[in-house]
Residue frames relative to the residue before (quaternion, step in Angstrom):
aa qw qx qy qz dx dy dz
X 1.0000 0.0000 0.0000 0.0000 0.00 0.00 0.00
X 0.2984 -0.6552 0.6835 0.1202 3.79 -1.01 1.07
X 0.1829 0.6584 -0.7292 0.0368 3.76 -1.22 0.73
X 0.4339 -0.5642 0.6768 0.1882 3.51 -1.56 1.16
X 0.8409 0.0420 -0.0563 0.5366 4.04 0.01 -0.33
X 0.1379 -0.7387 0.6582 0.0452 3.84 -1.13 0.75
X 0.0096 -0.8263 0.5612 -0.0467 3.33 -0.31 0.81
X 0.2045 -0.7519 0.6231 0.0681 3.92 0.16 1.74
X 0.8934 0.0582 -0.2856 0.3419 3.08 -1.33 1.36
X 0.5991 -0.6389 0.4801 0.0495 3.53 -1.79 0.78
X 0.5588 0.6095 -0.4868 0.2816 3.40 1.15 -0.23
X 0.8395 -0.3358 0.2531 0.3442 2.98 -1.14 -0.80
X 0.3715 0.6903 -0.2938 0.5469 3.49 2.23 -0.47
X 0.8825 0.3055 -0.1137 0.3390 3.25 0.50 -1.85
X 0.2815 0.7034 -0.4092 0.5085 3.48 1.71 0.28
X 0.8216 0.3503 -0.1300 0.4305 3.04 -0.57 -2.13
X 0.6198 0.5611 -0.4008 0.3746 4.24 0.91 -0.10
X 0.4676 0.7718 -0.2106 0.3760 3.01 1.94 -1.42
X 0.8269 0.3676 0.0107 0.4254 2.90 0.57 -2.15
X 0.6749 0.4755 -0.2729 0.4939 3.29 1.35 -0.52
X 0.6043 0.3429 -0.3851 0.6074 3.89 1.53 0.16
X 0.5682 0.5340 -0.4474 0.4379 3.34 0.63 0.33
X 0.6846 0.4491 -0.2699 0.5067 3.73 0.74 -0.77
X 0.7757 0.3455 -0.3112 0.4268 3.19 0.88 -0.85
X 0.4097 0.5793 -0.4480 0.5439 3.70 1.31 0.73
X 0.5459 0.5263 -0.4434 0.4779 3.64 0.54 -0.92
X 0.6733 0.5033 -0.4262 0.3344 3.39 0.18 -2.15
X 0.9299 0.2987 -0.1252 0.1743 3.47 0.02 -1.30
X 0.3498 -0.8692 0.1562 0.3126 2.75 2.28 -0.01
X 0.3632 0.6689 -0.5002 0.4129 2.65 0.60 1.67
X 0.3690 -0.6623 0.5322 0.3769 3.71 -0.87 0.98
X 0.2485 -0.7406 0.6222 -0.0510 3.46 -1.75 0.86
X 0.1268 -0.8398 0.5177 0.1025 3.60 -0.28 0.93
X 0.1980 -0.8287 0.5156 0.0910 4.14 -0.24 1.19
């Protein structure tokens, strides 16, 4: 498996990173694997 961002753990920290490298991918359009 190939991932562009690991993000150890589920709480709420590792959520709100998730979602917050995900948007900033959209913005610039680029595809992003979490």
């Amino acid at each position: 498996m190939e991932f562009d961002v690991v993000i150890v753990g589920a709480g709420p920290a590792g959520l709100s990173a998730a979602c917050r490298f995900m948007q900033m991918a959209n913005e610039q359009e680029q595809e992003l694997t979490v």
